[in-house]
N, C-alpha and C positions, 0 to 999 in steps of 0.2 A: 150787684146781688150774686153772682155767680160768682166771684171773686171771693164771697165772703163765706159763701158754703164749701170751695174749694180750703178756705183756710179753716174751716172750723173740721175738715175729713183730716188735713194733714197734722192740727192740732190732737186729736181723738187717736190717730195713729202712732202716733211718738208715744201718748200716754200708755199705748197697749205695748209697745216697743218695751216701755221702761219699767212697766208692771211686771212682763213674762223673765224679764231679766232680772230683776227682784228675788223674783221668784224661785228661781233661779237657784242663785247665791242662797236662799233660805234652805234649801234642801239637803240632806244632811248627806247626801250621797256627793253632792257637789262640795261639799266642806269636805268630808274626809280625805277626799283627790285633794284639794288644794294645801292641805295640812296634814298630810300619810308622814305617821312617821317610823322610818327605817326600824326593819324588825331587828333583835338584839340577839346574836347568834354567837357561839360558843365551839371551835372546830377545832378537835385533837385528832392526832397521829397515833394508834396505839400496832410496837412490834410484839412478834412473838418469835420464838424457836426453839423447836423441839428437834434431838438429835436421836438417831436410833442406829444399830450395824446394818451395812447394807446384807441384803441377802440373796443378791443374784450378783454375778461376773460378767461383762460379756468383750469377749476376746474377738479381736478385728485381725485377721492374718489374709496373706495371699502367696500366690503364684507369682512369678515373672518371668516370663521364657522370650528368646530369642534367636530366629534364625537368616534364613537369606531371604526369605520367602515368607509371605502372609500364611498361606496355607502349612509350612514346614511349622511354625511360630505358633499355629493355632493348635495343629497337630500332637505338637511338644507339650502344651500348657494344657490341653485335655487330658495327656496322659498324668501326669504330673497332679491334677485337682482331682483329678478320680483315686489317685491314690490320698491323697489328703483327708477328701472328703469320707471314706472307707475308715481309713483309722481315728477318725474323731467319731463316727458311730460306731466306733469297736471301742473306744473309750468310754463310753456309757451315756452319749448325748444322743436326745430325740431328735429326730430328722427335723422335728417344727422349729428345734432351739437351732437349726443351718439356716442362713439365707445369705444372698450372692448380695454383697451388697453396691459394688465396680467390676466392669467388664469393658477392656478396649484392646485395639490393635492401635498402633501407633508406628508409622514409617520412621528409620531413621537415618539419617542425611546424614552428609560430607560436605562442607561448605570448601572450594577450591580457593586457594588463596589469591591474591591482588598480584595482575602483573606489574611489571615497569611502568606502565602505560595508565594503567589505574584501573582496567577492564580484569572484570571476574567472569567467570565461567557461572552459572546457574548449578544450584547442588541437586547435586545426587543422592537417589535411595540406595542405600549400602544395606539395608535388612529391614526386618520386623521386629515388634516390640509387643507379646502380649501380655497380658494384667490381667489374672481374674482375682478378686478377693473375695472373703465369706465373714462375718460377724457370726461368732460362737455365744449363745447365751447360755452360761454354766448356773443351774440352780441347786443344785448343792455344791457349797462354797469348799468341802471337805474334799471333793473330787478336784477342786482347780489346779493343784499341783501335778497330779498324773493327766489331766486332758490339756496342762500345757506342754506336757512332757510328747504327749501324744502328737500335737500341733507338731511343734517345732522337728519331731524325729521323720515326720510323715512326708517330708519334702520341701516345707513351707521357706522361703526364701523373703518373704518382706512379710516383717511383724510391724503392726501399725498401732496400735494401743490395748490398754486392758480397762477398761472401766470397772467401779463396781454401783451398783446400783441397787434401790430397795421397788421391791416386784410389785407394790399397793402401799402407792404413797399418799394416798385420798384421805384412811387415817388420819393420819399425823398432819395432814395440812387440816383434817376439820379439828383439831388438837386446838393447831396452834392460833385459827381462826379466833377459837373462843379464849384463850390465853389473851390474843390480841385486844378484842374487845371490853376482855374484861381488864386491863392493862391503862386502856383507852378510860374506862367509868370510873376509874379509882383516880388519873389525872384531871377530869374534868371536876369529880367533886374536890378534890384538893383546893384546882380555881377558883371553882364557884364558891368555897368558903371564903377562902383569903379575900375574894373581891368583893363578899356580902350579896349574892344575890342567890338565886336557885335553878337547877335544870329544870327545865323543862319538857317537851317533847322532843324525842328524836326525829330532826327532820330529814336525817339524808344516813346511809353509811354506802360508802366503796371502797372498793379492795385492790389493792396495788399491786395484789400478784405475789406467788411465790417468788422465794431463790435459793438454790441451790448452789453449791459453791462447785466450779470443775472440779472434775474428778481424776484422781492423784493418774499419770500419766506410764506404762509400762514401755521401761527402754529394750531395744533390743539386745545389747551389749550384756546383760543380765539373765540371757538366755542360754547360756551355755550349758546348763545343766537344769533346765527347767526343774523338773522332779524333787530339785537339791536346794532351790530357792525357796526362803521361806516366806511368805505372803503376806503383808500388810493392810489387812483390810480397811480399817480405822472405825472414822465412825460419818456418816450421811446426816449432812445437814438441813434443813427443811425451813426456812422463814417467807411469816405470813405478815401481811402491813395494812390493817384499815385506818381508815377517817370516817372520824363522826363529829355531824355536825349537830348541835343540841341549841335549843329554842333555850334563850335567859327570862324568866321573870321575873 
């Protein structure tokens, strides 16, 4: 008798077991997980670029002095960058468009040579080495001829480059953003015709970032006559690169 009420609980249990699981399976949240099918998506690359002249310069020179002594060495190179610094604001640059941009002292050695024996001596400091340099930001580009002219007469002994550069480039990269973009919509529906379907919503866009290409490099060797050189500005390049991604229906 107990044996038989025990079988008819674990019979009654299986049926609720196999009901709830049924059940289950019937629901339509439970079907769409088991049969989801992969959304159908559409992902272009659109460039842009806009070129415009730059309109600011900014010129990288420095000092180099040397003597026996750190302090002779520092001495020397103050003298020396205060004149500098002097006739480039006699040239017609604001003090804000100055800034230091390297400053060091620097030992320098004598390394003794190898005896017979293979033993060297340990080297010696034989002097100082100071470096100050400044980045000049020239913004009217008409003046860069005479405030190189200025540079180089004022003492400057290590010319390091001349950039030129555009001073609000926010512009032209929201230009070329929407160049991009819309670059981007005219290949996608191209796609979506040739393949016979339609865009849908845009589900994603990001941005790869400007680029600028380096900027043309100023040798020293061509300073001989600054004043007398005649200046290449060009033209400043700007590219923008989205991806979007677009829902197919």
């Amino acid at each position: 008798m107990f044996r038989s009420a025990m079988s008819r609980h674990a019979i009654n249990f299986a049926v609720a077991v196999m009901f709830a699981a049924t059940a289950l399976l019937a629901t339509p949240a439970f079907a769409q997980a088991t049969q989801q099918v992969p959304q159908r998506t559409l992902s272009l690359t659109g460039k842009a670029e806009v070129t415009s002249p730059p309109d600011i310069a900014v010129i990288s020179a420095g000092v180099v002095s040397e003597a026996k002594t750190a302090r002779d060495a520092l001495t020397k190179n103050n003298k020396a960058m205060a004149t500098v610094l002097q006739t480039i604001e006699a040239a017609g640059v604001a003090g804000k468009d100055i800034q230091t941009s390297s400053f060091s002292v620097q030992p320098k050695y004598i390394y003794p040579q190898r005896t017979s024996n293979g033993e060297q001596d340990p080297p010696r400091i034989v002097g100082y080495t100071v470096s100050n340099s400044v980045t000049v930001t020239v913004r009217d580009l008409a003046q860069l001829g005479p405030v190189l002219d200025a540079v180089v007469s004022s003492g400057v002994n290590q010319m390091n480059g001349l950039n030129f550069s555009i001073a609000e480039p926010e512009p032209l990269r929201n230009e070329a953003r929407k160049m991009a973009v819309a670059e981007a919509r005219t290949r996608a529906e191209l796609y979506a015709q040739a393949a016979g379907v339609s865009l849908g919503r845009i589900l994603s866009i990001s941005e790869a970032g400007g680029v600028q290409p380096p900027q043309p490099a100023f040798r020293r060797a061509a300073l001989e006559s600054a004043a007398a050189v005649p200046i290449a500005q060009g033209q400043q390049s700007i590219e923008m690169q989205v991806n979007i991604v677009w829902e197919i229906e």
